[in-house]
C-alpha positions, 0 to 999 in steps of 0.5 A, a space after each residue: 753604660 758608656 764607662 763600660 764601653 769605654 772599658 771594653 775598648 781600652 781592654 780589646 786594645 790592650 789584647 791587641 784585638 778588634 772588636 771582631 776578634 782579630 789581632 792588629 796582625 791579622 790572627 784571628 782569636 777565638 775564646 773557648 769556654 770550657 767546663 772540665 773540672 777534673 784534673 785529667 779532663 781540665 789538662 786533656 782540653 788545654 793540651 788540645 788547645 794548645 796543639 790546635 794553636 800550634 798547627 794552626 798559627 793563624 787562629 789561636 784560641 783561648 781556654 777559658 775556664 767556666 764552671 757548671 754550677 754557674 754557667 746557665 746565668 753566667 752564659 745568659 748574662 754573657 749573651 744580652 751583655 753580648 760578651 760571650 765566648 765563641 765556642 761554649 761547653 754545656 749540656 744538652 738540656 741546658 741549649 733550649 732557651 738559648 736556641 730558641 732565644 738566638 743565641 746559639 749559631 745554627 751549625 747545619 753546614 758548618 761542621 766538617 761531613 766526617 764529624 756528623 755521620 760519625 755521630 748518631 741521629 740519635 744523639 744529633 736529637 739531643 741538640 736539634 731544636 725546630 730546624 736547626 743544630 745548636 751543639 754537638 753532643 760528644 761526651 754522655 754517661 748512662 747510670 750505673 750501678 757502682 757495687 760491693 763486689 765482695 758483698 754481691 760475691 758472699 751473698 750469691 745472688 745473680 750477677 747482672 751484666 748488659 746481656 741479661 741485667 736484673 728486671 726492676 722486679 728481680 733489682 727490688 728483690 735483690 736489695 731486700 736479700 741483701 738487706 739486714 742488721 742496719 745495712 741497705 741492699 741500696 742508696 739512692 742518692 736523689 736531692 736531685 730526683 727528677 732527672 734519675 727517675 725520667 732517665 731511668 724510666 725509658 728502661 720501663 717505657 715510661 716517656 712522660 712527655 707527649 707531643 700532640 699533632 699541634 706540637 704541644 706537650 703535655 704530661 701524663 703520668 702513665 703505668 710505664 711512668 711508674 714502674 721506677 718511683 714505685 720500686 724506689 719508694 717500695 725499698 724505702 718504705 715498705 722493703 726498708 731496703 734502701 736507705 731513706 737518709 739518702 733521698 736527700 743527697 748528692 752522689 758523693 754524699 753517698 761514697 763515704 757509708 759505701 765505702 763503709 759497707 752501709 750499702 750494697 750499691 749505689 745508682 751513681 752517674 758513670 764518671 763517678 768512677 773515677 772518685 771512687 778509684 781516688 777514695 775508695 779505701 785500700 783492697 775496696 773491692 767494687 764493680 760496675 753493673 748495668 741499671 735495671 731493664 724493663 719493657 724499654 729494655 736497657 734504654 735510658 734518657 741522657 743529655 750529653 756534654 755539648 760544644 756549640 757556638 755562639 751566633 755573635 761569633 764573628 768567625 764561625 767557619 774557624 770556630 766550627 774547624 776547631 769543633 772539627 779538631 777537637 771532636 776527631 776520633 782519636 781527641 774524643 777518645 781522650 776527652 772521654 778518658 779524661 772526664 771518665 765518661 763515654 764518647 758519642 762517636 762511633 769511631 771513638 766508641 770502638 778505641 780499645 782503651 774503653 773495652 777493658 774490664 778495669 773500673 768498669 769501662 767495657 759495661 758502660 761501653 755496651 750500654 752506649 747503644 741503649 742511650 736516647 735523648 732525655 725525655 725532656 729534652 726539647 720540652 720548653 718551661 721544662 725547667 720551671 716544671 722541674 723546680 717547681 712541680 717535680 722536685 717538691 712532688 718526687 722528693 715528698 713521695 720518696 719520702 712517704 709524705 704523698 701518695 701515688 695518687 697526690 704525686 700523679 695529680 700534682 705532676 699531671 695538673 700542676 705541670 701542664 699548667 706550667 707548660 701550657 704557658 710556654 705554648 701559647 
């Protein structure tokens, strides 16, 4: 330990800084971890970073680059060792622990009044945990469905758009039409099944989580719950019009037999655009069309990209300025065409450049209005739930291997076990 100290002194002295995060010459530096990892989206942020620290002289940042298959561990390590950036990129549904733990700075009062009205109630939810505001929420994505437009058009079925999109019933029937001769109506790509099917229940009304008057949840695995494990597993099993060697799969596992006219579409995060435009094959001819609706109409559960704070961050006033640059309109708009996905801000929201037709961008704008916080988004030990109950139970029941019967027991029973040792 006293070798590691002494090494993080003889480091700060060689960058010139305190341990407070000010250089001998009075500047003040603040360390931006962020996640971007596609080209555009990587060089959008650093050209931000690199025009806040132009105008602003006296408090430089610096990029940091962090990567989101890590970065739950990596930040948890950065914080108990307490050495972790000041301004943090995440997930919405990943600042829980970390807001009940103390990690994060509480923003209420720090944030300029412009960037919080500019945001909806709604999406602040997503990063409200007991009284405080732990992020903000800027970047989100609804799923889609990506298309073989030449298909849809030679088949003749009804076009879904975000006024009158298909009903999960009509979706079944459509992708049994389109099914035949080795080739599925859709790929459903869930080696990561809990989030799609909770997300894409709030289209039925399914919510899962309930909240009691004594602030304890529970799961109960209701009809509404239903509706959207029941037409998957009805495509794979019964309609064989989904193909069941993607139940295991990522999305971009899916885009090669896409591409190849094995499936007619695919259900796919709203960024996976933009591979599709680098891979699709030369004259590919694919659209974006809205997820089905239910009784929740075109509601879905996201958890959008976040920035927040760290409460170890000696200059949270400068910091939550930066958060203020970056987060304007005009930047979001850019971060958002960066990272292929939508902006929260209603200002942003309304930038000419995502209500154009090309590669889908004005029907992921419509459904901007229909997004709601996920529905286990401030559920503690959720995700122990997800790993060890969920996952195994959805994965064996898209399968064929459990029963509706099995799959409601083993997430009722088992889950609220696991929650209840959260609430004690």
């Amino acid at each position: 330990m006293r070798a590691r100290l002494l090494a993080l002194v003889l480091l700060l002295l060689l960058a010139g800084c305190s341990p407070d995060g000010t250089r001998d010459d009075g500047r003040i530096t603040l360390r931006f971890q962020s996640l971007a990892w596609q080209e555009e989206s990587v060089e959008v942020t650093k050209d931000l970073v690199a025009e806040w620290n132009a105008s602003h002289p006296e408090v430089r940042v610096e990029y940091v680059q962090g990567s989101w298959d890590s970065v739950h561990d990596q930040l948890l390590t950065a914080f108990e060792g307490g050495e972790a950036p000041d301004v943090i990129h995440d997930a919405s549904d990943d600042l829980a622990d970390f807001a009940y733990g103390g990690y994060l700075a509480d923003l209420t009062g720090l944030l300029p009044a412009e960037l919080k009205s500019d945001i909806p109630q709604r999406s602040w939810r997503t990063t409200t945990f007991g009284d405080g505001v732990y992020g903000v929420p800027f970047l989100q994505e609804p799923r889609v469905l990506i298309a073989n437009a030449t298909w849809l058009r030679e088949s003749g079925v009804r076009i879904p758009t975000p006024q009158k999109p298909w009903s999960w019933g009509e979706f079944r029937r459509i992708t049994d039409r389109l099914s035949g001769s080795g080739r599925y109506g859709v790929a459903w790509p869930l080696k990561e099944p809990v989030s799609a099917t909770l997300n894409l229940s709030l289209s039925a009304g399914g919510q899962l989580f309930h909240r009691g008057a004594d602030g304890k949840v529970t799961v109960r695995f209701e009809a509404v719950d239903q509706v959207v494990p029941r037409t998957i597993r009805a495509q794979v099993g019964t309609d064989r019009s989904a193909s069941p060697t993607t139940l295991g799969s990522g999305g971009s596992d899916t885009l090669p037999g896409f591409f190849g006219g094995r499936y007619a579409m695919v259900p796919l995060g709203f960024s996976y655009r933009q591979q599709i435009v680098q891979q699709a094959p030369e004259g590919f001819d694919w659209r974006v069309l809205p997820a089905p609706a239910g009784a929740g109409g075109l509601a879905q559960g996201v958890s959008p990209q976040t920035l927040s704070l760290a409460e170890d961050c000696p200059h949270k006033k400068e910091a939550a300025a930066f958060l203020g640059f970056l987060l304007r309109p005009e930047n979001m708009v850019r971060l958002a065409l960066g990272d292929w996905m939508l902006p929260t801000g209603t200002q942003a929201l309304k930038d000419p450049a995502l209500h154009t037709a090309r590669h889908g961008w004005a029907t992921g704008t419509a459904l901007a209005a229909h997004l709601r916080p996920a529905p286990a988004q401030t559920v503690r030990g959720y995700p122990e739930w997800k790993d060890k109950v969920a996952t195994p139970a959805l994965q064996e029941y898209y399968s064929g291997a459990i029963g509706l019967g099995a799959l409601r027991e083993r997430l009722e029973e088992d889950g609220n076990l696991v929650l209840a040792r959260y609430q004690r």
